[in-house]
C-alpha positions as CSV (number, residue, x, y, z in Angstrom):
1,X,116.4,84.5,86.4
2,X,118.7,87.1,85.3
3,X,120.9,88.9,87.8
4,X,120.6,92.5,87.1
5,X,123.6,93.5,90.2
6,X,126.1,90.8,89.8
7,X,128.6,92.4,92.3
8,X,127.2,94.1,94.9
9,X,127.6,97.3,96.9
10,X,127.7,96.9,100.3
11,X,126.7,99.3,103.2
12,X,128.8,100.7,105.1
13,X,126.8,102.3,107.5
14,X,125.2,99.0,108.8
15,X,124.2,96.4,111.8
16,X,125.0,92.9,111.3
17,X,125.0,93.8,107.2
18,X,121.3,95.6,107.4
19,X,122.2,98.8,105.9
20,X,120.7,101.8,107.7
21,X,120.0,104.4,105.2
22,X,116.6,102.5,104.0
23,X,115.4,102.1,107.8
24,X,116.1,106.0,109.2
25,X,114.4,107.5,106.1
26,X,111.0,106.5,106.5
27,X,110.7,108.4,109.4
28,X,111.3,111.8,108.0
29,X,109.7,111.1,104.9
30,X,106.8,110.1,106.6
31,X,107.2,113.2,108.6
32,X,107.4,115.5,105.9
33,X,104.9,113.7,103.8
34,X,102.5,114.2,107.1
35,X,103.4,117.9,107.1
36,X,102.0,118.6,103.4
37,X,99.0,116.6,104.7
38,X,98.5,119.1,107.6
39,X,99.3,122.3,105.4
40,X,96.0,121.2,102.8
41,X,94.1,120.1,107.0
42,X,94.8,123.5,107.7
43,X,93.7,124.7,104.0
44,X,90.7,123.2,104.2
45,X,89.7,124.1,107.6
46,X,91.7,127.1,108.9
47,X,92.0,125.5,112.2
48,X,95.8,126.7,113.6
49,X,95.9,123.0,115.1
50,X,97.1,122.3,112.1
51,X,99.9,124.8,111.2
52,X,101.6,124.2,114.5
53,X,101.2,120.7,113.6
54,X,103.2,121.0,110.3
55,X,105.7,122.4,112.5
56,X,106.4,119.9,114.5
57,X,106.5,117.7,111.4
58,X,108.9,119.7,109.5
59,X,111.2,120.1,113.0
60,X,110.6,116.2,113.4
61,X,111.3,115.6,109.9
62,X,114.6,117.5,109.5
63,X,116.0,115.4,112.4
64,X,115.2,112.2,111.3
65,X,116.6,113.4,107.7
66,X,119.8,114.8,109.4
67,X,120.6,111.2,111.4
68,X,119.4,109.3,107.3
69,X,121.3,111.7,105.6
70,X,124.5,110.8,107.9
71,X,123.5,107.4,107.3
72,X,123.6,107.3,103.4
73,X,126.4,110.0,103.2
74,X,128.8,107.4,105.1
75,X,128.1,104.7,102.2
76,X,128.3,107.6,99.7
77,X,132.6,108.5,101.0
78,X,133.1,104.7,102.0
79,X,132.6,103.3,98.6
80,X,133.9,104.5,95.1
81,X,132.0,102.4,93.0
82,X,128.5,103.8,94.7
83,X,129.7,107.8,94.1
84,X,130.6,106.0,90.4
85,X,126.9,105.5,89.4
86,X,125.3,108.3,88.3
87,X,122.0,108.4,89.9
88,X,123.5,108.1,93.1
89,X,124.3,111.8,92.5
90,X,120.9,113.0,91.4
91,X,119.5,110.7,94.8
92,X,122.0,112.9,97.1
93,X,121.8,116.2,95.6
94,X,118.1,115.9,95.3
95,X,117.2,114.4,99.0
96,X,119.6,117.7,99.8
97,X,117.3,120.1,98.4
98,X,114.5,118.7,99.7
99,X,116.0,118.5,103.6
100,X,116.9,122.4,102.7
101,X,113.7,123.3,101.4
102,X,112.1,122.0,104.8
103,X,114.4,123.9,106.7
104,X,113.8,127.3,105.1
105,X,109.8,126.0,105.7
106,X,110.4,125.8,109.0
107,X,112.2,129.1,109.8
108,X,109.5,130.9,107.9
109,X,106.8,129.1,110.1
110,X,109.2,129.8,113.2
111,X,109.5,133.4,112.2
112,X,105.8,134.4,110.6
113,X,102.5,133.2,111.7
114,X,102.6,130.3,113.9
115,X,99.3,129.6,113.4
116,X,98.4,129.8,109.9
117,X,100.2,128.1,106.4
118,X,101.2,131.0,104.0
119,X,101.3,130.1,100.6
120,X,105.3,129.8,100.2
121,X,105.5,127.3,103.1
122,X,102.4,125.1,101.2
123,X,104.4,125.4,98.1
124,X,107.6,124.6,100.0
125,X,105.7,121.4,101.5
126,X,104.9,120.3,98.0
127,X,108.0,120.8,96.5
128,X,109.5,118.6,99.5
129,X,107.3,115.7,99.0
130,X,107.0,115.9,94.6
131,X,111.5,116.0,95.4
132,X,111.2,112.6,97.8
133,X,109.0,110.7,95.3
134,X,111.8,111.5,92.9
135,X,114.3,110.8,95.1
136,X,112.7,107.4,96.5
137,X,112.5,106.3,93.4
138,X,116.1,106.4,92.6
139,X,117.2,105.2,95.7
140,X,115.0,102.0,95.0
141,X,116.8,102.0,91.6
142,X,119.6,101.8,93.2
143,X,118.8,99.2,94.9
144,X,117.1,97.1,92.8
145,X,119.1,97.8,89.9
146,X,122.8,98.6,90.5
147,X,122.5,96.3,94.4
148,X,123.8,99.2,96.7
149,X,123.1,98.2,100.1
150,X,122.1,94.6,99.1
151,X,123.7,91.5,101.6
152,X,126.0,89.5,99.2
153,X,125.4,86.2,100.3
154,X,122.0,84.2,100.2
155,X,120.0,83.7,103.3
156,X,120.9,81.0,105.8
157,X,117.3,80.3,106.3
158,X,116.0,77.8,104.0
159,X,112.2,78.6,102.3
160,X,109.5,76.3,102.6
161,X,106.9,76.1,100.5
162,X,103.4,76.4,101.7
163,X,101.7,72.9,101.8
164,X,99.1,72.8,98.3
165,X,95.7,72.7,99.2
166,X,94.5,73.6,96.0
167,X,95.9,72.1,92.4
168,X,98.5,73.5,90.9
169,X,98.2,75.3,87.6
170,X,101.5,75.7,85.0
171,X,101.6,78.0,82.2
């Protein structure tokens, strides 16, 4: 098997070498993902529950964003051969947008109609969430491709193989 990250880029922002970028943002993406979900609720029903529950979201969202963002931005100045690959740039600048985007969502919801979804703020909401699949997906390139974040020496634990109850095939 090929390795496709033969040195790898460690974390700096990390417990016991688990990086901490990867956990924190699946909370606000979540969050955010959630809030788009509620805007298209409140859409389809015109129930305010559902606009004030967008703006939680979005509130909820941007902090858990602000404590990932922290996260990744500390193994974005710790390390000059992350900043060197170029998707790294396009990951920051992009999950950027999107926390900024959110935030002008949620002063227009803070300073309109609390209990409906205007049409900029759904459009805002899908922007967000069209930005983090973008976005995900280059971080996981960055993972999987270039090794950011990835522990640099093999587990400790040895791997057992499942007992065969059935035969085993070979191609």
């Amino acid at each position: 098997m090929e390795n496709r990250h033969p040195s790898r880029l460690h974390s700096t922002a990390a417990i016991s070498g688990h990086p901490l970028h990867p956990l924190l943002v699946t909370l606000p993406i979540g969050f955010l993902i959630g809030a788009l979900l509620s805007d298209l609720a409140f859409e389809g029903t015109g129930d305010a529950f559902w606009a004030r529950a967008s703006i939680w979201l979005i509130g909820a969202g941007l902090a858990g964003g602000a404590l990932a963002a922290v996260a990744g931005f500390i193994d974005f100045l710790a390390n000059e051969n992350i900043r060197a690959i170029n998707l790294v740039w396009y990951h920051f600048i992009g999950n950027a947008i999107a926390l900024i985007l959110s935030a002008v969502s949620l002063y227009l919801r803070l300073h309109g109609d609390a209990v409906g979804v205007t049409g900029a703020e759904l459009v805002l909401s899908i922007l967000v969430v069209v930005i983090f699949a973008v976005t995900g997906w280059l971080g996981g390139e960055l993972v999987f491709r270039h090794g950011v974040g990835m522990a640099g020496e093999p587990s400790s634990v040895p791997i057992q193989r499942e007992p065969q109850t059935q035969r085993e095939y070979r191609s």
